[in-house]
C-alpha positions as CSV (number, residue, x, y, z in Angstrom):
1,X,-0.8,-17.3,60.4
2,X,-2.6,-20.3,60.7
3,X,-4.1,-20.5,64.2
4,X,-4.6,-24.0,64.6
5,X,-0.9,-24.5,64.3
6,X,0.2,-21.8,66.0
7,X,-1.8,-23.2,69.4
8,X,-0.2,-26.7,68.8
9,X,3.4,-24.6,68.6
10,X,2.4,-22.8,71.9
11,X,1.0,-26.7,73.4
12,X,4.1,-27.7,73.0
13,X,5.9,-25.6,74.7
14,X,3.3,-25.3,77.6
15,X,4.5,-26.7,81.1
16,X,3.5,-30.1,81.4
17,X,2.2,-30.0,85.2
18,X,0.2,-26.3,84.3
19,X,-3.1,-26.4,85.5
20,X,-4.4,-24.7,82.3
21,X,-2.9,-27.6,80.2
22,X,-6.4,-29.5,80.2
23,X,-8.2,-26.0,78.9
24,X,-5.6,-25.7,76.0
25,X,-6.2,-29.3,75.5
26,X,-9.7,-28.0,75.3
27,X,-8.9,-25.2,73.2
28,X,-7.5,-27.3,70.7
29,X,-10.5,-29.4,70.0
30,X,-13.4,-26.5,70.2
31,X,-14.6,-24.8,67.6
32,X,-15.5,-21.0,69.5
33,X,-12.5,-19.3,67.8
34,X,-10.5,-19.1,70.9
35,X,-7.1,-19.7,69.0
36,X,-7.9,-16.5,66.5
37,X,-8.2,-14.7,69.9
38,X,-4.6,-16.0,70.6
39,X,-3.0,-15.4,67.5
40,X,-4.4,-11.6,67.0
41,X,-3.0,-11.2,70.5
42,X,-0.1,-12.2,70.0
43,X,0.4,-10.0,66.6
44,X,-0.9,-6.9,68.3
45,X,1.8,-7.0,71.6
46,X,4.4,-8.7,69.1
47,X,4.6,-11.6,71.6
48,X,6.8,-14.7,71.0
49,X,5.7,-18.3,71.3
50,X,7.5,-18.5,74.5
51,X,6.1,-15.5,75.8
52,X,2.6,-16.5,75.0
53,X,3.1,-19.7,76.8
54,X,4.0,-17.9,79.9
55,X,0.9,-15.8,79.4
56,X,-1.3,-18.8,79.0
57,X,0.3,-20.6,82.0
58,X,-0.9,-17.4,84.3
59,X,-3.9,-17.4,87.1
60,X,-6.5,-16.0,85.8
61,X,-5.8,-16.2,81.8
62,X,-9.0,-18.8,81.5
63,X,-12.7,-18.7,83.3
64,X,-13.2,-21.1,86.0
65,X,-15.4,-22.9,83.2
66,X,-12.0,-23.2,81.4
67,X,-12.5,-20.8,78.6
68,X,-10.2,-18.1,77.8
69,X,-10.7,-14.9,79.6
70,X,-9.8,-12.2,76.9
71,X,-9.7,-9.2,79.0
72,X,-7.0,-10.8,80.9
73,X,-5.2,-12.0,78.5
74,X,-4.9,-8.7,77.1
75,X,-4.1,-7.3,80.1
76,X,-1.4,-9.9,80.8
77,X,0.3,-9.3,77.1
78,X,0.1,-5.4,77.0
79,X,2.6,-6.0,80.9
80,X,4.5,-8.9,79.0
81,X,5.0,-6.6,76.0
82,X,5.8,-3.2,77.6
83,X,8.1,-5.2,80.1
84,X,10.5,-6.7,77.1
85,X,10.4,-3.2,75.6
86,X,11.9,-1.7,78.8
87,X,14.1,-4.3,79.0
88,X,15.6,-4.2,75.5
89,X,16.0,0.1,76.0
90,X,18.0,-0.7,79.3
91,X,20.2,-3.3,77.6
92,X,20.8,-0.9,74.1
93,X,21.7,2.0,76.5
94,X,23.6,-0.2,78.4
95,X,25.8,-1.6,75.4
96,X,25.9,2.3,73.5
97,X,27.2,3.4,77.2
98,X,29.9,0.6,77.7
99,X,30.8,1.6,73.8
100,X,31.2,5.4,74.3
101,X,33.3,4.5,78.1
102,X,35.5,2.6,75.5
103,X,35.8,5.5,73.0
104,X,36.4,8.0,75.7
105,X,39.0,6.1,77.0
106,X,40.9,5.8,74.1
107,X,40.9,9.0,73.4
108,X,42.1,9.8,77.0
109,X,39.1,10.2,79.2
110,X,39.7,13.3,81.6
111,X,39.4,13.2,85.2
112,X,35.8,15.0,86.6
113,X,37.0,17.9,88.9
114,X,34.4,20.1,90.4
115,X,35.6,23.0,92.9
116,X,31.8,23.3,93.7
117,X,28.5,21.5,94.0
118,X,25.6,23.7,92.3
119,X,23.8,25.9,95.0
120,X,20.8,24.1,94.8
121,X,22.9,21.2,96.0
122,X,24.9,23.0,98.8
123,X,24.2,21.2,102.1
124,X,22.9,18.0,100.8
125,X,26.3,17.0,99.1
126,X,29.8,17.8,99.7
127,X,32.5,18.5,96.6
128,X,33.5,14.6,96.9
129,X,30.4,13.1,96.6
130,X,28.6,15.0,93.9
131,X,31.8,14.2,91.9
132,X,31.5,10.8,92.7
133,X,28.2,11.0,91.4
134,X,29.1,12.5,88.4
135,X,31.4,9.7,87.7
136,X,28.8,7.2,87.4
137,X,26.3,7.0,84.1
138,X,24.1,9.4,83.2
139,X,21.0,7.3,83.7
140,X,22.0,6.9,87.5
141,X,23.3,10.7,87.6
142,X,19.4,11.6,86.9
143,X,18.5,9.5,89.5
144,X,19.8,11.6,92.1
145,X,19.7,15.0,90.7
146,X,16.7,15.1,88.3
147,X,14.6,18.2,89.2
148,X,11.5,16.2,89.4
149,X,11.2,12.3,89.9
150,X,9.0,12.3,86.6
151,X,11.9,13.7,84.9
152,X,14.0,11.0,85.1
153,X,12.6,8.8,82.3
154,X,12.1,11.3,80.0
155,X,15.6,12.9,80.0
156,X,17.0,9.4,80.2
157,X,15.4,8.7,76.7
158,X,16.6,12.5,75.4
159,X,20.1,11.2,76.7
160,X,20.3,7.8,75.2
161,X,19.2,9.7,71.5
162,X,21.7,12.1,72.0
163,X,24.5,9.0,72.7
164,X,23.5,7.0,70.4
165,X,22.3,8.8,67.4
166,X,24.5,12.2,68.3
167,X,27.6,10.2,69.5
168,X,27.8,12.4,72.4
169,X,30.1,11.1,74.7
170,X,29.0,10.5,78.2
171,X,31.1,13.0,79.9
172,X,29.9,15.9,77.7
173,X,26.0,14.8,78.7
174,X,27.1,15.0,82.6
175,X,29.1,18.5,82.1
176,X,25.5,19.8,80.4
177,X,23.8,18.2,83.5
178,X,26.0,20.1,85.8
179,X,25.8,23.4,83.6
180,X,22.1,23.3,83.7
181,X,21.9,22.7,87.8
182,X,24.9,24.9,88.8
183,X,23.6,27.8,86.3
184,X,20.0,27.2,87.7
185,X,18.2,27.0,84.5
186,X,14.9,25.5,83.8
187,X,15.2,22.3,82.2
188,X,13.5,21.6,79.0
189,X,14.3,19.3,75.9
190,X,14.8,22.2,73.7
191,X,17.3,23.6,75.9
192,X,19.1,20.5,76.1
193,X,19.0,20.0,72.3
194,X,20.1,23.6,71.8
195,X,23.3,22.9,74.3
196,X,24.0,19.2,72.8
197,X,24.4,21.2,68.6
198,X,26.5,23.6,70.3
199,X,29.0,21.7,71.8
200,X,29.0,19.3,68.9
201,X,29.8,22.0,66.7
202,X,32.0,22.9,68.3
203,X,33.9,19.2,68.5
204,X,33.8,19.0,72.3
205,X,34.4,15.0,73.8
206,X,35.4,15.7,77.2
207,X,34.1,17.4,80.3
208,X,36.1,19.9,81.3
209,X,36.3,21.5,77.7
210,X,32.3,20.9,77.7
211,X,32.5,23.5,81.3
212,X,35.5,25.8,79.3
213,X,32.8,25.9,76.3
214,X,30.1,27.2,78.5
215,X,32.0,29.6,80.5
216,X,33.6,31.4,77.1
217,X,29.9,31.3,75.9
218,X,28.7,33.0,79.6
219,X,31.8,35.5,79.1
220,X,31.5,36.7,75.6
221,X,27.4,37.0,76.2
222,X,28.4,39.5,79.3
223,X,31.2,41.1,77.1
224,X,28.6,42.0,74.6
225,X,25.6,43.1,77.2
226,X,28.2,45.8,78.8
227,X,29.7,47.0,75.6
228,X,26.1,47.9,74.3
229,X,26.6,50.4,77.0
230,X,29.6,52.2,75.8
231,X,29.4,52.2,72.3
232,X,27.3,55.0,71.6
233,X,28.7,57.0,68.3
234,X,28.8,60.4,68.4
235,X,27.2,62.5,65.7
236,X,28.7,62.3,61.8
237,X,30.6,59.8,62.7
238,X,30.8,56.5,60.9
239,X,29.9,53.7,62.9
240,X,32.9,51.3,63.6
241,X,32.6,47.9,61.8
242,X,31.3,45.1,63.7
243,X,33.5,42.8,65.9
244,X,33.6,39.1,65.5
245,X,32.6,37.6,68.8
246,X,31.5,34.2,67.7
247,X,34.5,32.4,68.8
248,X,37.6,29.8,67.2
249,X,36.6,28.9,63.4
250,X,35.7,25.4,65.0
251,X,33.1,27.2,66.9
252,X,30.5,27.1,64.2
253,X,27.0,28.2,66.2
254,X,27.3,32.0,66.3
255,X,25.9,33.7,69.4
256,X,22.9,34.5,67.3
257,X,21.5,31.1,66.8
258,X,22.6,30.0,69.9
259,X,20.3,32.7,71.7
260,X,17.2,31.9,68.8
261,X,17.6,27.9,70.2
262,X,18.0,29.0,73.7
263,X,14.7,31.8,73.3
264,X,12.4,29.1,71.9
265,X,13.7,26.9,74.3
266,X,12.5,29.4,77.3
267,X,9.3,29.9,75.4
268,X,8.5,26.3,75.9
269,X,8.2,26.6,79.6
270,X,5.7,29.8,79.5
């Protein structure tokens, strides 16, 4: 990148009336090196012309002598850079969100219908309005019923990777959100990743089947604790073979590595 040139791109689009014009001006003609400074800056944040015109055209970006005031200006592009970042992850979540709505409804959304708001819940919000809530985006959803404020962002990212790169639809994301609150379980990303291969494995793309899935898991898991009980062999006989409890064909997590995803998962939050 030649520097000299890149300033002259950046003069030129540099507000006319700016009352750093006269130290670009400056810039321009001095020899201390102050368009390298620029240029590397610009490379490291991966700043556009535009957006280093802005940063330029800020209080504080040069010394009351006129020079440029490095600290500032990196200070200035690290808020510039992180700020279009943000900006692009809440426009790609927005686009992958409106494209899985589309999907869903063509393949015949279902309606959200919730007899009960999770007990951690109860007196804060009535049956209508948590499934109100659980109509809107998942992003939003968080918002409200993230365990932890600092959650929010981070399960928002887990959530976007598991729409985007999983093609999970939305609905089946908000079912494992209402699972995990109305169930009471600690939330961790394992957990959640353990949940998403489940239900993808099993071909799940709505919400109510998403609850029917966990409820047949919940079932079959007590089924097998209480038969442990009562199956006791007497003496010199053989033992009878081995039921099949893993579910439809479709089903294709067994129990097993379902609960080794689910016990690293709870080994996380020790």
């Amino acid at each position: 990148m030649n520097e000299k040139t890149f300033l002259l791109d950046i003069y030129n689009r540099f507000p006319r009336y700016s009352s750093n014009r006269t130290h670009l001006e400056r810039m321009m003609m001095d020899s201390r090196g102050e368009s390298a400074l620029i240029a590397k800056c610009a490379l490291k944040y991966g700043l556009s012309l535009n957006e280093m015109s802005t940063i330029l055209d800020e209080e504080g970006a040069f010394t009351q002598e006129g020079y440029l005031n490095e600290a500032r200006l990196n200070e200035l592009a690290a808020a510039v850079s992180n700020w279009s970042k943000k900006r692009e992850e809440t426009m790609t979540r927005h686009y992958h969100q409106v494209v899985n709505r589309g999907a869903s409804k063509d393949r015949g959304r279902t309606t959200i219908k919730i007899s009960d708001v999770p007990p951690t819940l109860a007196g804060k919000l009535d049956v209508r309005s948590y499934t109100e809530l659980l109509g809107k985006p998942y992003d939003q959803i968080l918002e409200v019923l993230a365990p932890e404020p600092t959650m929010i962002r981070v399960y928002t990212k887990l959530f976007d990777k598991f729409s985007i790169n999983y093609r999970v639809p939305d609905e089946v994301i908000t079912a494992m959100i209402h699972f995990m609150l109305s169930e009471q379980r600690r939330w961790s990303h394992s957990y959640f990743e353990a949940l998403a291969t489940d239900l993808l494995s099993a071909r799940i793309e709505n919400f109510e089947a998403a609850l029917q899935h966990f409820q047949n898991r919940l079932n079959r898991k007590e089924a097998a604790i209480s038969n442990r009980g009562h199956n006791e062999r007497p003496r010199g006989r053989k033992p009878a073979p081995k039921k099949d409890i893993s579910g439809s064909p479709e089903d294709r997590v067994s129990e097993a590595e379902l609960e080794e995803l689910i016990r690293r998962a709870n080994e996380e939050l020790k």
